[in-house]
C-alpha positions in Angstrom: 9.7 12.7 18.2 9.2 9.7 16.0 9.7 9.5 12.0 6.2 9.2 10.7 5.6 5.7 9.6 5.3 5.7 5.5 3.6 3.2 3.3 6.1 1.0 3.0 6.3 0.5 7.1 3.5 -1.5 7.1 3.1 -5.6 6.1 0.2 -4.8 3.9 -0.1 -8.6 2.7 -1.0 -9.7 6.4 -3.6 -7.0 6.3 -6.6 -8.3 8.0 -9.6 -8.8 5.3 -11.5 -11.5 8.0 -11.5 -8.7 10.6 -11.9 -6.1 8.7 -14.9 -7.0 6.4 -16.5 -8.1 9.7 -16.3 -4.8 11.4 -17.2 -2.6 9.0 -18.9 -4.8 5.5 -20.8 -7.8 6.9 -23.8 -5.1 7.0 -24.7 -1.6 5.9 -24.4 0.9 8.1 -25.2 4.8 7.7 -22.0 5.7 6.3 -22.0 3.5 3.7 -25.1 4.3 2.6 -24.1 7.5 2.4 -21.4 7.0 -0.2 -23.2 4.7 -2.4 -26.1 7.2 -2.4 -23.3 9.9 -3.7 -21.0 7.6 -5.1 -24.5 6.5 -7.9 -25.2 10.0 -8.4 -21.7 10.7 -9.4 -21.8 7.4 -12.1 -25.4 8.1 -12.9 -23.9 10.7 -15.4 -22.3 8.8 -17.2 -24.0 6.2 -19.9 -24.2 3.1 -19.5 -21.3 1.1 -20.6 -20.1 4.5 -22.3 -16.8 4.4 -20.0 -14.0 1.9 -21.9 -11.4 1.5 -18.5 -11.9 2.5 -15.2 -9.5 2.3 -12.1 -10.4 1.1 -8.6 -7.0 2.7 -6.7 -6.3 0.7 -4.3 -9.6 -1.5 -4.3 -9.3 -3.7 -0.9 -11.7 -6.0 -0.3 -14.6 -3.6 -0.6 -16.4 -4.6 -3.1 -19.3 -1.8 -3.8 -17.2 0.5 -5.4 -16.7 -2.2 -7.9 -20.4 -2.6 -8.4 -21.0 0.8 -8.3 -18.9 1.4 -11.5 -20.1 -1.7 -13.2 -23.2 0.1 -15.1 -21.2 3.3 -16.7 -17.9 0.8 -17.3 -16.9 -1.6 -19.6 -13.9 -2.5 -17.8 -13.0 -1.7 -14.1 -9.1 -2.4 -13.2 -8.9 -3.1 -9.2 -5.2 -2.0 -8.4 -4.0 -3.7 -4.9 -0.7 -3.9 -3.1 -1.4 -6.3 -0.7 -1.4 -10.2 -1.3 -4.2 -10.7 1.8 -6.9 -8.5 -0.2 -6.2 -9.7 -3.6 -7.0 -13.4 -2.5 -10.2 -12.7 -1.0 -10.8 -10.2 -4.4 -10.0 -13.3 -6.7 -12.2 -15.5 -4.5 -15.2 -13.1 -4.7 -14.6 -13.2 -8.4 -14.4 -17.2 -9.0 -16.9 -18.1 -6.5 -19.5 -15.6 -6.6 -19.7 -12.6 -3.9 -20.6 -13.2 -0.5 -24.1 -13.0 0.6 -23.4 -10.0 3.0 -22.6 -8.0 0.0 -26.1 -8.5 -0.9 -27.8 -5.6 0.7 -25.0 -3.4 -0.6 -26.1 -4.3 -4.2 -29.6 -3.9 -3.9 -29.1 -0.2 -2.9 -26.6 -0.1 -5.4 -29.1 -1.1 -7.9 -31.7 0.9 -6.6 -30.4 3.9 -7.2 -29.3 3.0 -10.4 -31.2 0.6 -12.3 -28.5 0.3 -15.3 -26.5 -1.8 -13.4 -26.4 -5.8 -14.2 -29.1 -7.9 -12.7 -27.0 -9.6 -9.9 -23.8 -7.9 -8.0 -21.8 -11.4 -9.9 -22.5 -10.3 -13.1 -21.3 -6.8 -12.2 -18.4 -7.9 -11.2 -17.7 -10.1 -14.2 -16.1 -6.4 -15.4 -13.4 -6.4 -12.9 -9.7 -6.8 -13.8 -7.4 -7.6 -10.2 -4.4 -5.8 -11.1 -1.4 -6.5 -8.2 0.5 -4.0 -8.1 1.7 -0.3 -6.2 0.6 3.0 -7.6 3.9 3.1 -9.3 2.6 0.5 -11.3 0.3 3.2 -13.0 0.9 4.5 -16.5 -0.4 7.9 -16.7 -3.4 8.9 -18.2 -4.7 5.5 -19.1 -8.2 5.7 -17.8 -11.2 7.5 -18.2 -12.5 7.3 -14.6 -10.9 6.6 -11.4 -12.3 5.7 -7.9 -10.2 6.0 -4.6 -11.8 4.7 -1.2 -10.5 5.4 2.1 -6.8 4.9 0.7 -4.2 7.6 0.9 -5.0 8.8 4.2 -5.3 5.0 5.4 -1.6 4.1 4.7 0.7 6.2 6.0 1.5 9.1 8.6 3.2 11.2 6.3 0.9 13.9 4.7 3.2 14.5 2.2 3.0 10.9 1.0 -1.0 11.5 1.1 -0.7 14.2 -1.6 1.8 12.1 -3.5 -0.4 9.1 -3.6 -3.3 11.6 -4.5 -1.3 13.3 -7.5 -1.0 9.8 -8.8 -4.5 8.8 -8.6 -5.5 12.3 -10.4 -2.9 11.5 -13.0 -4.1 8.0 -13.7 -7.1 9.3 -16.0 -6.7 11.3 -19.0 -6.6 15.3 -18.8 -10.7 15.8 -18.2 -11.1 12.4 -16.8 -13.1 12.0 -13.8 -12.7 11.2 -10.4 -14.5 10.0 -7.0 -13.3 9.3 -4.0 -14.0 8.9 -0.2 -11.5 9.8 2.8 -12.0 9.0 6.5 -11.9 12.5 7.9 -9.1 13.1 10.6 -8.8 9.6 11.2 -5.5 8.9 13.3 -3.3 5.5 13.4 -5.8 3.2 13.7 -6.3 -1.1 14.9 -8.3 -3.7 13.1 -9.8 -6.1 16.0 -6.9 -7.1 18.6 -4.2 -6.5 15.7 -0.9 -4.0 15.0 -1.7 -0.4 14.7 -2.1 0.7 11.1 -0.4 3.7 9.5 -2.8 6.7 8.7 -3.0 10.7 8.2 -6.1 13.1 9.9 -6.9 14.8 6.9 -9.7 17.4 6.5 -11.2 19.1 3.6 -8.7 21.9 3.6 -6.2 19.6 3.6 -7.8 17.5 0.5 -8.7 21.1 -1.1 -4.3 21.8 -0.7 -4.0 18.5 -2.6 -6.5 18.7 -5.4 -7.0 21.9 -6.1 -4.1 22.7 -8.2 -4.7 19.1 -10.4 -8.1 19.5 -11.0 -11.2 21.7 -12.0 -14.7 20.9 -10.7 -13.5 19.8 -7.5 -16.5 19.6 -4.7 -16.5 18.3 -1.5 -19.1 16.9 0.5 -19.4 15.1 4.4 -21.2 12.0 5.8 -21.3 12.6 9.8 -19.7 10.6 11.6 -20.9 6.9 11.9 -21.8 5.7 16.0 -22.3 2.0 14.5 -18.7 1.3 13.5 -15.7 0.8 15.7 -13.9 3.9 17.1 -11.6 4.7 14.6 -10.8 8.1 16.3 -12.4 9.6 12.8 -14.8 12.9 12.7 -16.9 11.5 9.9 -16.4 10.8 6.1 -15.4 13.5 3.0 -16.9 12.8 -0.7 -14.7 14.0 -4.0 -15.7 14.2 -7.3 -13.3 16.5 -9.9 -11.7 16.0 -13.4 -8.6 16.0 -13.6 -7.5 19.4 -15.2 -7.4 19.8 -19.4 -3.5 19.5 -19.5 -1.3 17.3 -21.1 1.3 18.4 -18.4 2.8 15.9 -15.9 1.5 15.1 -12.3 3.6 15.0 -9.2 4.2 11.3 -8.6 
């Protein structure tokens, strides 16, 4: 039997942004809708502008999580490894976001009508950060956002729940978090390209991981969605938690 494939086993700076934004962002399917519909709920707490830093871990080059957080925060740090992603992230940012995000932002600013205006000036709070989740100073931020990220990089659950105790330990103790997981999605292919590193994970699995680092912790599930590619995926998970009132360290 084959090592599993970790993180660092994969070229993430040839990452395919083209293909993937064009199978799964150049319009809005169901499950996206479904996590922007939980994802504004979860920020709608929160006042606007009342949130001084905020961490996208591990943004991509998905942009409605940034938008999303753009109403409660002031500032909204995009953390990304991979050279590929934080071109086209830079671009969106100089040059205005691309009209397929469009739709994306007018639910986003449906649901909640404290964001900006226009999806540009939302993004005017974003920070692109490149960098690894080592890169991360402990308890720096006041929110954090995760999106289809540690069980999309490597094969190694024990590497999922590392990446995960890092992203809990990034906010301060009684910070929040959301976050969304493909749910027992194997190794997977963008278009014609390599196979990519991934973990199934379910929500006992995520429950092993969070439990002990947070309080509040709720899960929730989008069904699976028939419009994108086969992934090999059962559906999606939704996380929102704080991360637990200690000063004490997180496994990183």
């Amino acid at each position: 039997m084959r090592a599993p494939r970790r993180n660092r086993d994969a070229d993430w700076n040839a990452w395919p942004v083209a293909d993937y934004l064009a199978e799964n962002y150049r319009r809005l399917h169901p499950c996206d809708i479904g996590v922007i519909h939980h994802h504004s709920a979860f920020y709608r707490r929160f006042a606007p502008a009342s949130l001084a830093r905020t961490l996208e871990f591990g943004a991509g080059p998905n942009l409605y999580p940034l938008m999303l957080a753009a109403a409660a925060s002031r500032r909204i740090d995009a953390l990304e490894p991979s050279r590929a992603s934080v071109r086209y992230l830079r671009g969106q940012l100089d040059r205005g976001p691309d009209e397929s995000w469009q739709p994306f932002y007018t639910l986003c600013r449906t649901l909640d009508p404290a964001l900006p205006a226009t999806a540009a000036e939302a993004l005017t709070r974003v920070r692109i950060v490149p960098g690894v989740a080592d890169d991360l100073a402990p308890g720096s931020y006041d929110l954090a956002s995760m999106n289809f990220v540690a069980e999309s990089v490597t094969e190694d659950f024990v590497e999922v729940a590392a990446l995960c105790g890092v992203f809990v330990g990034s906010v301060r103790p009684g910070g929040h978090l959301v976050a969304a997981f493909m749910e027992r999605m194997p190794s997977y292919r963008i278009g014609s390209g390599p196979r990519w590193p991934a973990c199934p994970v379910d929500e006992g699995a995520l429950r092993s991981v969070f439990e002990p680092l947070t309080d509040d912790l709720r899960i929730t599930r989008v069904s699976k969605d028939r419009t994108l590619p086969e992934y090999g995926d059962t559906g999606v998970l939704l996380l929102t938690a704080r991360r637990a009132g200690t000063a004490a360290e997180f496994p990183r």
